[in-house]
N, C-alpha and C positions, 0 to 999 in steps of 0.2 A: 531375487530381491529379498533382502533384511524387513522385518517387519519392524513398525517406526512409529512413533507419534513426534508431535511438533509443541512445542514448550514455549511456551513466553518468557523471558529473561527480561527484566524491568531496569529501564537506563535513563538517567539522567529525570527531568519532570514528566516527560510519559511517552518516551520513547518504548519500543517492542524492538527488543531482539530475536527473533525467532528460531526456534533451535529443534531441527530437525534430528531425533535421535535414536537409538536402538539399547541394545542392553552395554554396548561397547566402544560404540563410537558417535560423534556429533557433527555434524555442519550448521554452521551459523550463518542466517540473512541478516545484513545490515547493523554489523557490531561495529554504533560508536561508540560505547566502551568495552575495551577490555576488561575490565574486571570483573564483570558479572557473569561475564563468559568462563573466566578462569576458575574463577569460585566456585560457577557448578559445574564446568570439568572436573575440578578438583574433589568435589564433595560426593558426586554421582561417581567418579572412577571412569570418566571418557575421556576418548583421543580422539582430539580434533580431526577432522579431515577436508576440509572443504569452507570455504567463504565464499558467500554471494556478495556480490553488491548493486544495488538498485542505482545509484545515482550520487553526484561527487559530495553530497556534504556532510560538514565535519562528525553530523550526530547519527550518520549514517557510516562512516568507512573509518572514523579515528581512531577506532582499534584496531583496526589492519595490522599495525605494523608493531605493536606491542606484542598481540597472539603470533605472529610470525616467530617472533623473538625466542617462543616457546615451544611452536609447532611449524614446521615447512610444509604448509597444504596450498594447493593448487587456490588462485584467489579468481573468480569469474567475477566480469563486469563489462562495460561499457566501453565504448571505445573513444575514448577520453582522458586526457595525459594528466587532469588534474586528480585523478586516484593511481598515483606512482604504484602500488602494492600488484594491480592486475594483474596474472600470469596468462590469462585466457578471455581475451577483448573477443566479445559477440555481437554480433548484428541482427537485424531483425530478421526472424524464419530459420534464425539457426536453430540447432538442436547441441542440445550438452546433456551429458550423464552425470549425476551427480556421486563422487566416489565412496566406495563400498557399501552405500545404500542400493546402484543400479536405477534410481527412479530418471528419468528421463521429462527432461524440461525443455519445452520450445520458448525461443526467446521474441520476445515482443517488444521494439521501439518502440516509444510514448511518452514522446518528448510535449512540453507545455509548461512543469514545473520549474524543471531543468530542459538546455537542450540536446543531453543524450541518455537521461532518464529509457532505463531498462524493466521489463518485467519477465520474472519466469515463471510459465503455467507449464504444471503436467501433474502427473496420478493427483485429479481433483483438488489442485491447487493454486494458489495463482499469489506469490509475491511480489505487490506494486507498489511498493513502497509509498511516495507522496503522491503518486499521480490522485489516484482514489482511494478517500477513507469511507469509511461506515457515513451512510447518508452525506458527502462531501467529496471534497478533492481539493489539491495540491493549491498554492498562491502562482501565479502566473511570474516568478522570479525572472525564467531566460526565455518563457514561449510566448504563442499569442493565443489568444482562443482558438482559433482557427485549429492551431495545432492539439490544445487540450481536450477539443471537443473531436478532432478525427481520434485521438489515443482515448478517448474514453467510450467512442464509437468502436474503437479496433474491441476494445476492453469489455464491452458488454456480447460480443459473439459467443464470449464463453460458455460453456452450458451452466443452465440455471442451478446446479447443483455445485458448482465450482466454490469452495471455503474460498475467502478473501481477505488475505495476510498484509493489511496493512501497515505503513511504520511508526501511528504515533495511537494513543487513547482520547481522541476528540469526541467520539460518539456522540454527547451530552448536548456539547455545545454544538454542534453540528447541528443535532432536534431543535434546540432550542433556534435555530437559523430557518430550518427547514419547513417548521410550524408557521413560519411567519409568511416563506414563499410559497406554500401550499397546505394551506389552514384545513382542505378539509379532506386531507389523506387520510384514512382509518387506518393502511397499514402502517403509517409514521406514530398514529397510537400506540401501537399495539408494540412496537420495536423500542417506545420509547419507557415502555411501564418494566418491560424486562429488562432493558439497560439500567434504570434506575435501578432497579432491584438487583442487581449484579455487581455495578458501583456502591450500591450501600452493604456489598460485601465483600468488597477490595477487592473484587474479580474483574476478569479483561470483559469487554464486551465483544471482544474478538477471537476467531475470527468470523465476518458477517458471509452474506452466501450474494452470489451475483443475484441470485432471485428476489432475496432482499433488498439490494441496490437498486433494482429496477421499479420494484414497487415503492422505495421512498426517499431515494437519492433526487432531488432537486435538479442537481447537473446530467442526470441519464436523462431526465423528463421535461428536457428545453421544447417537447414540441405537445405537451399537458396545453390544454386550455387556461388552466386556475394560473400553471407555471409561467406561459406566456403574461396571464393578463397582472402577475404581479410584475414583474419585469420591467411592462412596460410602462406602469403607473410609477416605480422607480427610477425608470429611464427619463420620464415625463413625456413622452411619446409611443406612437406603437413600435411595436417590433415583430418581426415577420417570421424571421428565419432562425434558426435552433442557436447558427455562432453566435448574434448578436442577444441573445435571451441568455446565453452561459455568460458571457463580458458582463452584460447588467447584474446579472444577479452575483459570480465574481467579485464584481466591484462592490458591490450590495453587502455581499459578505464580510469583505474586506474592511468594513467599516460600522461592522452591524455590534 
């Protein structure tokens, strides 16, 4: 195994493309565009080898087929006809190698955003595209809660030390969400003074750690007290059970 660091490549308003790399070669998670991918192949002196892709939308896989154009690498995704580029459609509990890096990714269903949204975790990593961001997660577009909350249940067994590669830079706004559904989290302080400080320095706030998630993600902490009791005063009634507390506050979200 190549020893590698993983690169954020900036697309579109604050999309991440994530670029796993070495001194020679690259693979890239979730390039909706090409060109930022090509720029710094071109600028670093790397050969493509490998595309992931999390899930079918445009700002996620539209560069597919441009970098093909320049490179023929094996494309991994979902088993889902609306990303024509695929060469290597996965399912949940599979396993894939990722090329001439050798690092080894089990694949993980988690559908809710979309419904055949993929993630790939291994060596300490976990690309989940829209399901989960920093303190947040995905718009309920093709799933139900039902489904967001088993994938973001599958999604938190990871160990707490697991980096967490998601696909866009909401962080901010996320806190600003998160403050309101659970006012009196110290660690949602604490993650929100350093994201500021890191935005007021054009840096990623990413990637955050599952540990982090757990202590101040909203949607991991549907069965909190404070989490319940905003939900429910949002819902205008109680709420009992962890799907119907993710739905409220979802929709809370979605409108906040």
């Amino acid at each position: 195994m190549s020893a590698f660091e993983v690169v954020p490549l900036r697309a579109f308003t604050d999309n991440y493309i994530w670029t796993i790399r070495d001194a020679g070669c690259a693979a890239v998670a979730d390039p909706g565009d090409a060109r930022p991918v090509l720029d710094y192949l071109k600028r670093e002196k790397l050969r493509l080898v490998a595309i992931l892709n999390t899930h079918h939308h445009a700002d996620h896989v539209g560069g597919n087929s441009e970098l093909l154009k320049h490179c023929k690498v094996p494309v991994f995704g979902p088993h889902d006809p609306r990303i024509t580029e695929v060469t290597h459609r996965l399912a949940d509990g599979e396993r894939m190698t990722l090329p001439h890096f050798g690092l080894e990714f089990e694949v993980m269903e988690i559908p809710g955003h979309t419904r055949t949204h993929i993630a790939f975790h291994g060596a300490g990593m976990l690309f989940c595209g829209d399901t989960l961001f920093a303190v947040g997660c995905g718009r309920l577009f093709e799933g139900t809660p039902q489904q967001m909350h088993d994938s973001l249940t599958k999604l938190i067994r990871v160990p707490d030390a697991t980096r967490v590669y998601c696909g866009h830079e909401y962080t901010l706004s996320n806190i600003r969400f998160a403050k309101a559904v659970d006012p009196n989290n110290r660690a949602l302080r604490q993650v929100e003074t350093r994201a500021r400080q890191l935005r007021d320095q054009d840096q990623p706030t990413l990637p955050s750690t599952m540990a982090q998630e757990k202590a101040t993600n909203p949607f991991l902490r549907c069965r909190e007290p404070d989490v319940i009791a905003a939900a429910s005063k949002y819902a205008g009634k109680p709420l009992t059970d962890p799907v119907s507390v993710l739905a409220a506050i979802r929709e809370w979200k979605n409108n906040f």
